[in-house]
C-alpha positions in Angstrom: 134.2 163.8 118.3 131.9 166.4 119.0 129.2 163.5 121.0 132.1 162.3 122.9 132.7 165.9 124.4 129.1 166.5 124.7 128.7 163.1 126.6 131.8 164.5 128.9 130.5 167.8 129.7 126.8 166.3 130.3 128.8 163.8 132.9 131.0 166.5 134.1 127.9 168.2 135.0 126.2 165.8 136.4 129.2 165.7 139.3 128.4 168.8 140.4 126.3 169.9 143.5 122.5 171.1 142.9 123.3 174.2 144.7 125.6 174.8 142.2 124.2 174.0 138.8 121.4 176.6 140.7 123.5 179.2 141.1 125.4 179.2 138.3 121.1 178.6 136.3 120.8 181.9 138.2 123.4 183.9 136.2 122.7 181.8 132.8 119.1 182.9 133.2 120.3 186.5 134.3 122.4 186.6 131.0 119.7 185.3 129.0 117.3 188.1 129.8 119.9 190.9 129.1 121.1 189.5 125.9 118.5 189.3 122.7 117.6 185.7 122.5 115.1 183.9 120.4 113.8 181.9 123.8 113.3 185.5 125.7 111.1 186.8 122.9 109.4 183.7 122.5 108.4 183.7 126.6 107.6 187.7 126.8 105.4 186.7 124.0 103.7 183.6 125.8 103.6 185.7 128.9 101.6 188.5 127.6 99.4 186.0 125.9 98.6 184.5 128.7 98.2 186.6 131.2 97.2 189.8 130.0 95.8 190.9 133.7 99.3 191.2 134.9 100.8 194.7 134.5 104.0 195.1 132.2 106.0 194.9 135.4 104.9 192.0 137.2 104.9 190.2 133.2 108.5 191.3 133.2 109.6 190.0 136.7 107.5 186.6 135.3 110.1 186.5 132.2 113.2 187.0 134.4 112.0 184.2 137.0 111.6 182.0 133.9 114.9 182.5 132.3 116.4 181.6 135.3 114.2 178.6 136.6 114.4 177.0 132.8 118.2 177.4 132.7 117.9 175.6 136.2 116.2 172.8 134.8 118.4 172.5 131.8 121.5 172.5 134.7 120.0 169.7 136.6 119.0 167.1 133.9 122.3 165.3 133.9 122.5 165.3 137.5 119.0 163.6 137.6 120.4 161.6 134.4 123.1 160.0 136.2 121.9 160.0 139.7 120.8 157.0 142.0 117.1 156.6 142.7 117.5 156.2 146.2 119.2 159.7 146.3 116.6 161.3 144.0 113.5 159.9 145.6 114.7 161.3 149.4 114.4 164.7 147.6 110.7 164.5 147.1 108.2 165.8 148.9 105.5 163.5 147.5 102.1 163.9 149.1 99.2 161.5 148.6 100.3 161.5 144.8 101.7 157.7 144.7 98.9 156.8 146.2 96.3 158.0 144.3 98.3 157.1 140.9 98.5 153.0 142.9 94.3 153.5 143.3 94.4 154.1 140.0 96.2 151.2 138.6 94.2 148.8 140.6 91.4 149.2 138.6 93.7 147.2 135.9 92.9 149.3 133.0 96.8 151.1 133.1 97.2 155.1 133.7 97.7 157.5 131.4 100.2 160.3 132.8 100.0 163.5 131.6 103.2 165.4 132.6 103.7 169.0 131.4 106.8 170.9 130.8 106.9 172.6 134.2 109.4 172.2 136.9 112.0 169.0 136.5 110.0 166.1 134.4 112.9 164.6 134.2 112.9 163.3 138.0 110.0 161.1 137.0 112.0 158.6 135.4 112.9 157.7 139.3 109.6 158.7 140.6 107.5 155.9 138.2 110.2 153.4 138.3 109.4 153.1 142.5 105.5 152.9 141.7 105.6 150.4 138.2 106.5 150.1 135.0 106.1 152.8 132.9 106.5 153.3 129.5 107.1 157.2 127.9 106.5 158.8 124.7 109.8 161.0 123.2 110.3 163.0 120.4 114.4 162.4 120.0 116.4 165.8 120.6 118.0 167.6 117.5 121.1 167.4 119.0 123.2 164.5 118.0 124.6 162.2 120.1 122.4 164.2 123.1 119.6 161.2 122.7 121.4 158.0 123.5 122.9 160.0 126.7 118.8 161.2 127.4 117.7 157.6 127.1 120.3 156.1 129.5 119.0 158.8 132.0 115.7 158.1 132.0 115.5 154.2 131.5 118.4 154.2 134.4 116.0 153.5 137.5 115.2 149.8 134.9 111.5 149.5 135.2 111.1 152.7 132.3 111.0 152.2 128.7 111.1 154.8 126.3 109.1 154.7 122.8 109.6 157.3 120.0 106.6 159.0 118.4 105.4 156.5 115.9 103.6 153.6 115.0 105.6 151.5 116.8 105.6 153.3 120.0 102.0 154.3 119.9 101.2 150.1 119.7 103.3 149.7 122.5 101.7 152.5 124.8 98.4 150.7 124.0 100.1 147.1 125.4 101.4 148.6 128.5 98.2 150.2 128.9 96.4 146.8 128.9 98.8 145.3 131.1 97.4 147.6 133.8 100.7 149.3 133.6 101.7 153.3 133.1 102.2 155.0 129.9 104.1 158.7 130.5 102.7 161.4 127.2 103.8 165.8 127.4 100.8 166.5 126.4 101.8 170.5 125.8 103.4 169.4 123.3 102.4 171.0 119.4 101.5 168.4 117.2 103.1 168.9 114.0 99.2 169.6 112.2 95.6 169.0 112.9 95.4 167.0 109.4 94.4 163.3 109.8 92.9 164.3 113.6 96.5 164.4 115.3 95.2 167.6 116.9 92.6 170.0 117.3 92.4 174.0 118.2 91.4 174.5 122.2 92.0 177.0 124.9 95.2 177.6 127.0 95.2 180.3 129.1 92.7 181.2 127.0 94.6 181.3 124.2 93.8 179.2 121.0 96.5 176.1 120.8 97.1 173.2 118.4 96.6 170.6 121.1 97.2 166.5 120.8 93.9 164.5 121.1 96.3 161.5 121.4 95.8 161.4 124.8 91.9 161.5 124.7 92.1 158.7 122.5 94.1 156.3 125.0 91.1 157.3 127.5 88.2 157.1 125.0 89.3 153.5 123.8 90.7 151.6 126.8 88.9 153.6 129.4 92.0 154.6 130.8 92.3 157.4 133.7 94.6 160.6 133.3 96.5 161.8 135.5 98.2 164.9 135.6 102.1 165.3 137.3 104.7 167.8 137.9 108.0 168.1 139.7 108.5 171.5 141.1 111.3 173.2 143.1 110.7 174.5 146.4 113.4 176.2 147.0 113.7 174.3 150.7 113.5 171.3 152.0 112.4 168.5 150.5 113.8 170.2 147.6 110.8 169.0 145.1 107.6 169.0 145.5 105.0 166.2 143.6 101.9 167.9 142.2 99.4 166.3 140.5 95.5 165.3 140.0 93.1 163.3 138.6 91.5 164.6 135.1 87.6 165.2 134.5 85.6 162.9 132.3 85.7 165.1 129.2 89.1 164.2 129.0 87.6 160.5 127.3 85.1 163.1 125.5 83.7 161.7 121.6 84.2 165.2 120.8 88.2 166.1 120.5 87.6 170.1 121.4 85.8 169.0 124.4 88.6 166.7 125.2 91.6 168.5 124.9 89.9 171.7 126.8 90.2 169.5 129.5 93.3 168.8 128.7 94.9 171.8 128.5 92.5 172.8 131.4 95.1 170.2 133.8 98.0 171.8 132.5 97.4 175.1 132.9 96.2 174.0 136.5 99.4 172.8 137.3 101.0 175.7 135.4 99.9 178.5 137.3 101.1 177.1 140.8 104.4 177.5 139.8 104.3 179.7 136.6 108.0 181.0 136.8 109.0 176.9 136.3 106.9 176.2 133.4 108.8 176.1 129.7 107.3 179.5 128.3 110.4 180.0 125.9 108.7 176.9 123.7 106.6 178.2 121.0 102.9 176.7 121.8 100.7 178.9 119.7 103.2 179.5 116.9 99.8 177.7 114.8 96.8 179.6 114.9 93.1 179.3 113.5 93.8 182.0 111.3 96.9 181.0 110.0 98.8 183.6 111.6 101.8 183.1 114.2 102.6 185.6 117.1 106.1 185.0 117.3 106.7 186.3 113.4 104.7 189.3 114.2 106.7 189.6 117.6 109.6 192.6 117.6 112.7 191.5 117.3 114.9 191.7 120.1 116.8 194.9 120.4 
């Protein structure tokens, strides 16, 4: 009972105008910073992290702009869900990016596409399926009943496929990969430890994070390029804009620090063009070097 009403309220949201689902992400986000909140610690935390130059004003004006663009996000999924390519690629203000990601592909060795939690990912399930096939990495949602309605979304446009974090979905990133095709990883995502090599300790923001070195493996062993993507809000016309660029060499690095500095060296590139759209509520350092985790030590909110 309680999927069928979630699968009706994420449709029923999906009907409703962008302007909206922004306005109404405005107050959510508005609410969220007045009342205490696990995701409004987490971000003040992240936020003074990483950038300790800013003055406790300008941080705070940061956290309420992030609040409100992540409860924007959150708004427009379903639209972006249930809506038609055609509609959704009109909306994009896309640059040279497709083709630089085609240049790339024509060298026949696939792409690996690193897309960050920043702005709308979500509008790259319409976005790849106009370039090639693509196939994505997930982790499925806690939320029952919220994953069939996510895959349906993103394997709508027909040339995505979606693969869960596996065995079986890491084999069949490496065979779209040498098909010459594209294969979609978050890679700000925590791995779950740094046993067994699934990730090692590098700077973001300058701050120590448990980062994948999945991704510097698909470079290192099929030669691969990365690319790095985000869909941002512009707050005009077209309303998104396509970011993205091409990742250094030490990205296919032997050595896994060296390789996921430069990874997290493209995200936070990205990141700080639009830091008010990135997903700072998510707990990225909660594992440190020492053992220790900020967000314990973090007040509680009042």
């Amino acid at each position: 009972m309680q999927t069928r009403l979630l699968r009706y309220f994420i449709r029923f949201l999906s009907l409703l105008p962008l302007p909206l689902l922004r306005g109404i992400g405005g107050v959510a986000g508005a609410i969220a910073y007045r009342i205490p909140n696990r995701e409004r610690e987490n971000a003040r935390v992240n936020i003074r992290m990483c950038f300790p130059t800013l003055t406790e004003d300008e941080r705070d004006q940061l956290l309420r702009a992030t609040l409100k663009e992540n409860a924007i996000t959150l708004l427009e999924m379903p639209s972006v869900w249930y809506g038609r390519t055609e509609s959704w690629l009109k909306r994009l203000d896309m640059g040279t990016v497709p083709e630089e990601i085609r240049a790339l592909m024509s060298r026949g060795k696939g792409v690996v596409i690193a897309m960050p939690h920043l702005g709308n990912f979500e509008i790259s399930a319409h976005f790849f399926g106009s370039i090639g096939k693509a196939t994505g990495l997930y982790r499925p949602p806690r939320k029952e009943g919220l994953e069939s309605v996510m895959l349906e979304g993103r394997n709508r446009p027909g040339q995505n496929r979606m693969v869960p974090t596996d065995r079986h979905g890491i084999k069949a990133l490496y065979e779209a990969l040498g098909k010459g095709e594209l294969i979609v990883i978050l890679p700000d995502q925590q791995p779950k430890t740094a046993r067994g090599g699934g990730g090692v300790f590098a700077p973001f923001f300058g701050v120590p994070a448990l980062t994948m070195t999945l991704v510097n493996r698909f470079a290192r062993k099929t030669g691969a390029p990365v690319y790095f993507i985000s869909f941002v809000r512009t707050g005009g016309k077209p309303e998104y804009k396509v970011i993205g660029h091409l990742a250094g060499d030490a990205i296919a690095d032997r050595d896994a620090v060296v390789a996921a500095t430069e990874l997290n060296a493209g995200v936070e590139k990205l990141a700080r063009q639009y830091p008010a759209q990135y997903q700072w509520p998510y707990r990225r350092f909660r594992a440190q070097p020492d053992g220790s985790n900020p967000y314990k030590q973090a007040p509680k909110p009042e």
